[in-house]
N, C-alpha and C positions, 0 to 999 in steps of 0.2 A: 736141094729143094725139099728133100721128104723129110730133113728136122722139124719144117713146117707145116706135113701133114700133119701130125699128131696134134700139133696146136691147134689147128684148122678146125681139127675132127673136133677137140675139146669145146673151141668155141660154138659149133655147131648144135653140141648136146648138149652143153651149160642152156645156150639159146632155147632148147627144145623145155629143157626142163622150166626152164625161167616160165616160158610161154603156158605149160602148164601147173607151175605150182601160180602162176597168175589168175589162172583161170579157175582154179581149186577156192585159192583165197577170195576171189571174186563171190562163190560159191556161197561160202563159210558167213562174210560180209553180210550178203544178203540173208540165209538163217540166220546168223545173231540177231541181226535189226529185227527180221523176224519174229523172233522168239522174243528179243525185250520189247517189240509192239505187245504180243499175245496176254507176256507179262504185267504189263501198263495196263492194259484192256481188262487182266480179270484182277489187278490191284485197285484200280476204279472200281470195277461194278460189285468186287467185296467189301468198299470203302461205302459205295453209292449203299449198297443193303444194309449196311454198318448203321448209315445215317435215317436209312429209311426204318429200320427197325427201334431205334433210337430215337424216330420222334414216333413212333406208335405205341412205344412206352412212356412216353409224356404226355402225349393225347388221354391214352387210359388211363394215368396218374391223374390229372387234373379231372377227368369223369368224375372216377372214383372220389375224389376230392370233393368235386360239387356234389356229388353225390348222400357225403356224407354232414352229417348237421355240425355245427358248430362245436367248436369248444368253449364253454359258458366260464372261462379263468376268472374275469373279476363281475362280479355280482352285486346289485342294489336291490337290496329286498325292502320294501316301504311296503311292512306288515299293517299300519293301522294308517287311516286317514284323519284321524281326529288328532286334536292340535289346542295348543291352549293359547297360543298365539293369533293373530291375524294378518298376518304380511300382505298385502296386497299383488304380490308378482308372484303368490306358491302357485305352483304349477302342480301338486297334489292335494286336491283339498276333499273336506271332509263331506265328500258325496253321501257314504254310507258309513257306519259305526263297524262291520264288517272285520274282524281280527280270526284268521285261522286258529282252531283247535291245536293245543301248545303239540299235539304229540302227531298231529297231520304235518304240521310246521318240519317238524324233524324229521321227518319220512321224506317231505320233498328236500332239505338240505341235503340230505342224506345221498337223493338222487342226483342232487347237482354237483355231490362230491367224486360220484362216481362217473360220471359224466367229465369230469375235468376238472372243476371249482376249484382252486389256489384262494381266490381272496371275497371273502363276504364282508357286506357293509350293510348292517342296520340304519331303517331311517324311518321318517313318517311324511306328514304328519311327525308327532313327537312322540320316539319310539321308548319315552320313559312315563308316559301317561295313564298305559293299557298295565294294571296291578301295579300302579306305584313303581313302577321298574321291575318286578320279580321276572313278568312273561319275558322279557329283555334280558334280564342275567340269565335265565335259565338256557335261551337260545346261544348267547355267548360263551356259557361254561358246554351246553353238547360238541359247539364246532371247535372249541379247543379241546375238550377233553376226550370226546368222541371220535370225532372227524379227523381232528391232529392237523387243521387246514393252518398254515404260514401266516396267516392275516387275518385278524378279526377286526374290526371298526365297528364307530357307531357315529352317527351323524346326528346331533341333538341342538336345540335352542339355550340346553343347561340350566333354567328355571326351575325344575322339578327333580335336579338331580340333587343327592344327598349323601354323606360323606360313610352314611353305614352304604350304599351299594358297594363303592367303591372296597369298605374292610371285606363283603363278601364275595361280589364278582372282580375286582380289578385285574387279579393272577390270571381272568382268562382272555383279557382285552389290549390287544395290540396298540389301536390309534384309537381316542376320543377328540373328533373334528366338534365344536361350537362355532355356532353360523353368529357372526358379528359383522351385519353390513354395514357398523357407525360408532364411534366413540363420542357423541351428539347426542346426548340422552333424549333432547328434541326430536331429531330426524329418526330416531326408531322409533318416538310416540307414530308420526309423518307414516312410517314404513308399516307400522306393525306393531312392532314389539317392544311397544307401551305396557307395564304391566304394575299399576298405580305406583304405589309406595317403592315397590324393587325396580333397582337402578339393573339395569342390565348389564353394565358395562362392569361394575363392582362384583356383578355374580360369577364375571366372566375372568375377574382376577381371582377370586378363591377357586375356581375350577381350576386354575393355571397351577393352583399351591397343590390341590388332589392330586392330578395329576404327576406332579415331580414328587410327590412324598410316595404315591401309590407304584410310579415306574409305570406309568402310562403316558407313552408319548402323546404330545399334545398340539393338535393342529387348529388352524380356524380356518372358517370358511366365508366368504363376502360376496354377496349379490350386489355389481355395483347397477346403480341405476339412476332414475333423474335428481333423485333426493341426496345420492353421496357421493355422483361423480366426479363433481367439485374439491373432493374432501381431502384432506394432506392426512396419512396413517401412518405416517414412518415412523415417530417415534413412538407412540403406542406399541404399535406392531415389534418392533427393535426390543421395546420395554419388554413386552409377554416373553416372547423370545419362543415361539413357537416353531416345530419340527418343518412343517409349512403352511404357509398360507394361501389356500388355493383362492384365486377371485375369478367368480364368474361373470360373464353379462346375463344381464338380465334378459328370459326367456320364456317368449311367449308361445302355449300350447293351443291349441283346438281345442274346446269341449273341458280346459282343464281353466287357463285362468284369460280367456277370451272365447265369444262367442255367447250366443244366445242360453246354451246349457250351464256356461259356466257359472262360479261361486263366486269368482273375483276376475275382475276387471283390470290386467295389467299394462294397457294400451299406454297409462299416463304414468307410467314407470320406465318406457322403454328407451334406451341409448343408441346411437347410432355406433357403427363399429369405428368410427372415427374416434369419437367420445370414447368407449373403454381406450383403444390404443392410447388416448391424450391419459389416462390413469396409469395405466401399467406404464408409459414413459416417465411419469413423476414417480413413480415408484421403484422404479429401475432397479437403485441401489438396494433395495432389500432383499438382500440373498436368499429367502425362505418362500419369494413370493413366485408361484408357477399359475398363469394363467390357464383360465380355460372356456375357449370360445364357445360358441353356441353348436358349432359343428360337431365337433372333439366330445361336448357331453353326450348329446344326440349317439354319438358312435363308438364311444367308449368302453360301456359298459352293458352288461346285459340286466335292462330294470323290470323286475317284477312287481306287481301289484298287492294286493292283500287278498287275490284270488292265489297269490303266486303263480299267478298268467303274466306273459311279458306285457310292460303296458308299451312295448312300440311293435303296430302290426308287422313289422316286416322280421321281427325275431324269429328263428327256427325254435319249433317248439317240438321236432319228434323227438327230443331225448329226455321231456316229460315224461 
């Protein structure tokens, strides 16, 4: 029987150890889960600060953000309010004769280049009126020549313009947009832009020849309204062959061309936003034609006046 001590004995101390490397590993079990709780716990709350620091950094971004004024990238300067036209729906009309000193003028582009300014756009009133065009070339050759700004434009009626500007300022002019809201020699007497003997429409083909001879890209612009909603432009438009053809709706201001202060009375021009859609759907297929709502103009751009004050109150002006 005592071969079977030793076995005995053996089983006895395997048992003993079993029981406590049981209770060791029991032990261990409990620290690890432990320790990968403690783990989890400060992976969280370095995760939780992580995020919480991370949005206190966007908080302060967007401050900072508000806090800072605009950047003024595309610009409509409507330097003079006089006009040799009469459109019935301008929304800038010739309140005062008012044209800034050529060389204040440049002081403020100046500012609006350091400020941010990418793309200036000449307008009026008719910004070829004020010295036969000179004041005009000279502002166009500073911001190319000086300023070195990507885009130069000018926004004209083209009645007054003449083919020596073009041999003098053209090198420094990006886009010349001419506002044609009719190929209806009729409906522009109707509109405005009646101007006896000169056909408008014909003035508006030899600008088209400047233009391509000079390397000045060549746009147009159309206010549609009650007078040319109606009106089919495709081939015309197709014919010019213009860079683009932006079309507006017609829009009515406060104090500019409605209201008791106002100069002109656009009430009996106005379309419904049905009415343009029913245009730009007939006009679909012309690949050059980019509308622009009433909204979109409104928010587009930053317009200054011939004080070179914004004329929409809600512009940031501390970086005047």
């Amino acid at each position: 029987m005592w071969v079977f001590k030793p076995i005995a004995f053996a089983g006895k101390l395997l048992s003993a150890f079993r029981l406590q490397l049981s209770c060791v590993w029991s032990s261990l079990v409990s620290l690890l889960l432990g320790l990968r709780a403690a783990f989890r716990l400060a992976g969280t709350e370095s995760s939780r600060h992580q995020s919480r620091k991370a949005a206190a950094e966007t908080r302060r971004e967007e401050e900072e953000g508000m806090n800072q004024p605009p950047t003024p990238l595309s610009v409509n300067y409507h330097f003079t309010r006089q006009c040799n036209y009469k459109c019935g729906f301008c929304f800038h009309t010739a309140k005062t004769s008012f044209v800034l000193p050529l060389e204040d003028a440049k002081r403020g582009l100046l500012l609006l280049k350091e400020a941010g300014m990418e793309k200036i756009n000449f307008s009026g009133g008719e910004p070829f009126l004020q010295d036969r065009g000179e004041y005009l070339g000279q502002l166009v050759k500073f911001c190319k020549e000086e300023l070195h700004l990507p885009s130069v434009s000018i926004v004209s009626n083209g009645s007054l313009i003449r083919e020596r500007w073009f041999r003098s300022y053209a090198e420094y002019l990006d886009i010349l947009a001419i506002s044609c809201d009719s190929f209806d020699e009729q409906v522009n007497v109707l509109i405005g832009r009646g101007q006896g003997k000169k056909n408008h429409v014909q003035n508006l083909q030899k600008l088209r020849t400047w233009c391509r001879d000079y390397r000045v890209a060549f746009k147009i612009n159309s206010v549609i309204n009650r007078f040319n909603v109606e009106e089919d432009m495709r081939e015309q438009i197709k014919a010019l062959n213009p860079v683009r053809w932006k079309v507006f709706q017609c829009l009515r201001i406060e104090g500019e061309n409605a209201g008791e202060d106002a100069l002109r009375e656009a009430e009996r021009f106005l379309i419904s936003d049905e009415e343009f859609e029913g245009f730009l759907h007939r006009h679909k297929e012309v690949s050059c034609l980019v509308p622009e709502s009433n909204q979109k103009m409104k928010d587009s751009y930053l317009i200054l006046d011939e004080y070179m004050l914004p004329a929409c109150p809600l512009t940031d002006t501390s970086w005047l």
